[in-house]
Every structure is written in structure tokens, then in C-alpha cells.
C-alpha positions in Angstrom: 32.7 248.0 89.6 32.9 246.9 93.1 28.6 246.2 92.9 29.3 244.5 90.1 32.0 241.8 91.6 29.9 241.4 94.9 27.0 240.9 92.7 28.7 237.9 90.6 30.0 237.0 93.6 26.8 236.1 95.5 25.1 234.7 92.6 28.1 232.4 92.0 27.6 231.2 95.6 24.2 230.7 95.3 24.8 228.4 92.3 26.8 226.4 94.1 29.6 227.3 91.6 32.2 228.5 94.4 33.8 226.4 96.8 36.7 226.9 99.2 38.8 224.6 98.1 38.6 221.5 95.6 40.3 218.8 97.0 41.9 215.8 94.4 40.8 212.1 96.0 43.4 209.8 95.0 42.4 206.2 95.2 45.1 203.3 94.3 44.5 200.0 93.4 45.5 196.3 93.9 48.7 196.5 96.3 49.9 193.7 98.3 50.7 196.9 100.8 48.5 198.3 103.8 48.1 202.0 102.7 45.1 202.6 105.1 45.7 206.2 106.7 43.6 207.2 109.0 41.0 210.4 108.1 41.5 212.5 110.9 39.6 216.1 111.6 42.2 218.0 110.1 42.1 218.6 106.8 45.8 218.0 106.5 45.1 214.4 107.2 46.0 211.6 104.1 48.2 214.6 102.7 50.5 212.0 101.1 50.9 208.7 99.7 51.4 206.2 102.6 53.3 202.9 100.9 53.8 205.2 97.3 51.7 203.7 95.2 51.6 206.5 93.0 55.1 206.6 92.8 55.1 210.2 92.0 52.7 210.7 89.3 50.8 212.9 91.0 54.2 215.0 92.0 52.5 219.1 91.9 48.6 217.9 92.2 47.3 220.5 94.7 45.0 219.5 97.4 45.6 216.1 96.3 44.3 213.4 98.8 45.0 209.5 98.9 42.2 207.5 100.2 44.4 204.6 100.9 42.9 200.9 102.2 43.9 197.1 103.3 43.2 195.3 100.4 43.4 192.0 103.1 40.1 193.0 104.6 36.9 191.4 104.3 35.4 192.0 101.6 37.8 193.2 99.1 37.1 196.2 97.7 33.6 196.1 99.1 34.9 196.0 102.4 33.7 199.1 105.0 35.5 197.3 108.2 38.1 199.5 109.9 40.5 200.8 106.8 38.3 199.3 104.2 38.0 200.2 101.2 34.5 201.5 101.4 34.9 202.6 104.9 38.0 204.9 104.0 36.4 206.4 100.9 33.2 207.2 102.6 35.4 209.0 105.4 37.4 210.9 102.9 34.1 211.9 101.1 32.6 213.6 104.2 36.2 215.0 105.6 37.0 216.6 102.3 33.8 216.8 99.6 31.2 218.2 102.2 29.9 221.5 103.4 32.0 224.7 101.7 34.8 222.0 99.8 34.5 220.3 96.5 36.0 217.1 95.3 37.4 215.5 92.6 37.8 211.6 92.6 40.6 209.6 90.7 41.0 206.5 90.9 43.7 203.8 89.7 43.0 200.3 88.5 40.6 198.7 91.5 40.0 202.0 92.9 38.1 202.1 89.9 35.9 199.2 92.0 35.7 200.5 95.2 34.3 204.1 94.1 31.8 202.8 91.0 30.4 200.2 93.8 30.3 203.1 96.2 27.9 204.9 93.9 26.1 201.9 92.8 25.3 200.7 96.1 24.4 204.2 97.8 23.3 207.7 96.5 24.7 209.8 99.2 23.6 213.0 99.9 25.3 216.4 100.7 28.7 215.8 98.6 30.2 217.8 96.2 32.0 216.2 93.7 32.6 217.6 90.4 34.5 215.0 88.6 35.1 211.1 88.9 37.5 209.9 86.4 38.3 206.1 86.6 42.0 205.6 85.5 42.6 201.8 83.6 39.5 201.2 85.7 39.0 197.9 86.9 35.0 197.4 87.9 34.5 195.0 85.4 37.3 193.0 87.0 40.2 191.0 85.5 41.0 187.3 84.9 44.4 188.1 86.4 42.3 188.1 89.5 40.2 185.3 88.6 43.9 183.5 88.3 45.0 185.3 91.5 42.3 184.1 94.0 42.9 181.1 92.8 46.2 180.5 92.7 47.4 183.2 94.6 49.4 185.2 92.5 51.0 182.3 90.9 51.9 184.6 88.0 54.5 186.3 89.8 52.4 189.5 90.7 52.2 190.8 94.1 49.9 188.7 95.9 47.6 190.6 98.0 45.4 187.2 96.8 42.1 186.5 98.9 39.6 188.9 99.7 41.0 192.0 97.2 41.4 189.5 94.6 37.8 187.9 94.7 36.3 191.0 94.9 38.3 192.0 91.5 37.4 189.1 89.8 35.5 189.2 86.7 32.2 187.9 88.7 33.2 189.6 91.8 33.5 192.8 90.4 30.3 192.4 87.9 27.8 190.8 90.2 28.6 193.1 93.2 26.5 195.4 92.6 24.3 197.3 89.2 26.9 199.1 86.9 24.6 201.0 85.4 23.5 202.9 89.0 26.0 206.0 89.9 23.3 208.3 91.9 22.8 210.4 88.5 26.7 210.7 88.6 29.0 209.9 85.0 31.8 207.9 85.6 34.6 209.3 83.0 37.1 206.3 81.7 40.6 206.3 80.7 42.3 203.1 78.9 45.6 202.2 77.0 46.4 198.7 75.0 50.1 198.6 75.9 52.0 196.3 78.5 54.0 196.3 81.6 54.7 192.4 81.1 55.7 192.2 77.2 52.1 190.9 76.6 53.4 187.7 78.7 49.7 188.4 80.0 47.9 189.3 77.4 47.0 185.2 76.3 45.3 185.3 79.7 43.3 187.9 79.1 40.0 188.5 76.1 40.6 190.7 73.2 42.7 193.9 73.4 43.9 194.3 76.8 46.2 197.0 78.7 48.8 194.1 80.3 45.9 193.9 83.5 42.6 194.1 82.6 40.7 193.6 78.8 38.8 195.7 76.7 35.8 194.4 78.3 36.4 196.3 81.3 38.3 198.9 80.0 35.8 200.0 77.5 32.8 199.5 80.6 31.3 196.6 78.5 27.7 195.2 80.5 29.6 191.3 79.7 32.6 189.7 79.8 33.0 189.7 75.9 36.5 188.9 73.5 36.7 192.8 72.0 39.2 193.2 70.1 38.5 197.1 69.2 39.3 199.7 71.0 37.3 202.1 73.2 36.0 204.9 71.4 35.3 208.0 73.1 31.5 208.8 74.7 29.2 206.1 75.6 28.0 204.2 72.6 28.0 200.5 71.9 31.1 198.9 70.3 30.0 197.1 66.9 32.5 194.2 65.6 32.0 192.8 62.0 33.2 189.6 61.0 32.2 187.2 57.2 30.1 184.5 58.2 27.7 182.7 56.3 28.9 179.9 53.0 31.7 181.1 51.5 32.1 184.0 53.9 29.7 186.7 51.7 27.6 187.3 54.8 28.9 189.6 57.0 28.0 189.5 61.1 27.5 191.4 63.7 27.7 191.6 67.6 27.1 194.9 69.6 28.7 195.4 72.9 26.5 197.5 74.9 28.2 199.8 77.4 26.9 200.8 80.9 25.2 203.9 81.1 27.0 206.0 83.6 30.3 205.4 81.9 32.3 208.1 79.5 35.5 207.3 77.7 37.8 209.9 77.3 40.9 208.9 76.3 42.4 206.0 74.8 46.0 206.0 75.2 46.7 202.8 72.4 50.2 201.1 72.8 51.6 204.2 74.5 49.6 204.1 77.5 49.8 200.8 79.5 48.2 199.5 82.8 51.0 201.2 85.0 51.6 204.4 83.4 47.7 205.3 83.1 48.2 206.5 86.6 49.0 209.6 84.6 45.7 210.2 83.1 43.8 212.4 85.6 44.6 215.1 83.5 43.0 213.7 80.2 39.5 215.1 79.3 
């Protein structure tokens, strides 16, 4: 019995299946706060969440991590200038998901952004991540933030405005960099079509929408597009039917193609809204 458990236990580690310990990356989204923590040597480093955007949601998570960022730097989301976003993801990445340690990503709303344009942009080698799950994920940005820049949280939301905001936009976000890239890595989604704001937002924003961001982004649709379905689980295109023609006996149709690395797996309906999707990292 003993050959038999060091034998499955060296041809486990050779098939990369074992890791000391799997590490839960934790990274927030639009904030009008500075949550930038410093990655330090220790592997106790960004052990909790500086400013609490989480707000206890991930309460019992072990070896959970929060890559936290200044939103105000240049850049945006794209930003890898001294507690960047990019700059403190790529440090937590070779702190925690190198060598002996696997990772798992989560990410909240823009830190949907910051790692999809991570992957896009770069195809890093040497890390070990098993799972990136993209919670009411934002990289198709938001016309809140096309508002936002603009006006500078005119709205009444916390106004972080500027560089996070332009980044988040709906052209910052989709012309920053090729959705459909992720280094051979899937990107799984999470949504919900309920509201933190009694829908006072939804007239701003195309089709169904989760109070923040549409269906456009929330279902990882290649254009900004009015969908007024929801997303269906996988990766196929979304197909809405509509009478056109004289006397409306013609029926229509437009596809809405999805990006490639992308995978819904959950859609949360009226229950799950933009806030409370913080709770999905558990939804496969």
C-alpha cells in the first residue's frame, strides 16, 4: 500500500496536478478608494482587504489574496505604474501563482478589465492558474463610465472619474486591447439582471442590464449591441427574433457573436444584481 501512494504520488507531481498551496486572487473593481497593497516576499503579504471592498463576501475563502490598485493612476485599469492595476496583478501572479503554488483568479466588476487585458496583451509564462472566473465582469465596459468620465460621476456614484473611468468606458475597455486573446486561457463569466439603484440606471444602459453594466458586456458580446436576452450558459452566439417585413409575417434575425475565450456559467436573473455578484466565485 505504501508503493502504491508514493507511486500516485510522484506521477501526480509529475502531471503538474499537485501544488503546495492554491492561492484565491481577489481583484475588486471601480472604487473611488486607494486599495493598492504592496506585494511583499512574504507570502502573508495582501492577506486582507485593504479599504473592504469586498465587504465580507469572501469571509472563510482560504488563501484568499486581494490584488488591490489606485484606480487614479494613469492609465486606468491598464495602468502598470507603481500600484497599478496591471503592475499589482502582475506582482501578485509571480508572488503567489509561480513555482510549487497554484492560483485561482476572481475578479469583481473592472477587475474583470484589468485581468482579461492582462491576458490579452501578454501570454506569460511559468504561472499556474487553474481558474479565472470574471464576476459581473466589466471588459466590455459600461456607459455609466462613458457618463462618468465625462461628467464625473454626476450620477451620484463614487467618482473615482478620470483615468479608471476612461479606461472602463465602453471604447476604452473594447478597443484596449483583442478580447478574443487570453494566452489559450477561458475566461469563466458570471452575470445577474437585478439592481442596486431601482433600475434608476437601467434607461442609461442597452437591453437587460445588472444596475452597472448591460448585457452586452455581461454576456462578453464582440459589440456594443441593445440585448435584451439573457446570457445563456457556454459560449454560443445569442440569436434575437423580431416580425419585420409588411404586415409583420416576416420574422428577423440578428446574431450576437460572443468572444471566444469567454464561458458563462451562471446567470443569476433578478436575484443576482451588480453588487451582490461579488458572491459568485463559487458558481460553476
Amino acid at each position: 500500500m505504501r508503493k502504491i501512494f508514493f507511486t500516485l504520488l510522484v506521477m501526480s507531481f509529475f502531471s503538474g496536478e499537485v501544488f503546495a498551496t492554491t492561492y484565491k486572487l481577489f481583484v475588486h473593481g471601480r472604487s473611488s478608494d486607494n486599495h493598492c497593497d504592496a506585494v511583499t516576499s512574504s507570502f502573508n503579504s495582501i492577506n486582507y482587504d485593504k479599504g473592504g471592498y469586498w465587504g465580507g463576501d469572501t469571509n472563510g475563502v482560504a488563501n484568499a489574496r486581494y490584488v488591490g490598485f489606485d484606480g487614479t493612476q494613469s492609465g486606468g485599469a491598464y495602468s502598470w505604474n507603481n500600484c497599478g492595476a496591471q503592475r499589482q496583478l502582475h506582482n501578485a501572479m509571480q508572488k503567489f501563482c509561480t513555482g510549487s503554488n497554484n492560483c485561482e483568479i476572481y475578479t469583481h466588476s473592472t477587475g474583470g478589465l484589468v485581468v482579461a487585458a492582462y491576458f490579452g496583451l501578454h501570454n506569460p509564462s511559468g504561472l499556474n492558474i487553474s481558474r479565472i472566473q470574471l464576476m459581473a465582469n466589466a471588459s466590455g465596459g459600461s456607459e455609466l463610465a462613458d457618463f462618468s468620465s465625462t461628467y464625473l460621476g454626476w450620477l451620484g456614484f463614487d467618482s473615482t472619474g478620470g483615468e479608471l473611468d476612461r479606461s472602463v468606458s465602453t471604447n476604452g475597455a473594447r478597443n484596449g486591447f483583442n478580447h478574443n486573446q487570453s494566452g489559450g486561457r477561458r475566461l469563466y463569466t458570471t452575470s445577474g439582471e437585478g439592481s442596486d439603484y431601482w433600475y434608476v440606471t437601467s434607461p442609461l444602459l442597452p437591453g437587460y442590464d445588472d444596475g452597472v453594466l448591460a448585457n452586452h458586456t455581461l454576456c462578453n458580446i464582440n459589440k456594443v449591441a441593445d440585448i435584451d436576452k439573457s446570457c445563456p450558459r457556454g459560449t454560443g452566439r445569442i440569436t434575437k427574433s423580431y416580425r419585420c417585413g409588411w404586415f409583420w409575417t416576416k420574422t428577423c434575425y440578428d446574431n450576437y457573436y460572443r468572444w471566444t475565450p469567454y464561458y458563462t456559467v451562471y446567470q443569476g436573473g433578478r436575484s443576482e444584481s451588480h453588487s451582490t455578484a461579488k458572491n459568485d466565485y463559487n458558481k460553476r
